[in-house]
Phi, psi and omega in degrees: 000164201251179167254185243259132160247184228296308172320149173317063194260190193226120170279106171263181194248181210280305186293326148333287202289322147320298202267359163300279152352305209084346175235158183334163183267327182279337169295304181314308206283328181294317202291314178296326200263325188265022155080043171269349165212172179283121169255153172252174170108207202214169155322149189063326164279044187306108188262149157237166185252092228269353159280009191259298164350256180318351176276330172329287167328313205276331193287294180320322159302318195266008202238301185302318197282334171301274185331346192263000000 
């Protein structure tokens, strides 16, 4: 697990952090497992960093809107 990081941040628990998103709670953990995001938290308690998210969100969006 990573600790907390230094900046303010607003941590949510996976599913928050899913439904922030738009997506599954099983995308959040692939997204986390394949390093596209942080996860925080102790085993079993998994956290996201919901401005690292939404940042996420938006580059996959502006990644979606070139393609089109």
């Amino acid at each position: 697990m990573n600790p907390p990081p230094r900046h303010r941040s607003r941590l949510v628990p996976t599913q928050l952090a899913a439904l922030a998103a738009g997506v599954s709670e099983a995308t959040i953990r692939k997204w986390a497992s394949r390093g596209k995001i942080t996860r925080y938290g102790s085993p079993g308690r998994a956290q996201y960093d919901l401005d690292e998210l939404l940042e996420r969100v938006a580059a996959k969006a502006e990644t979606a809107a070139v393609e089109e």
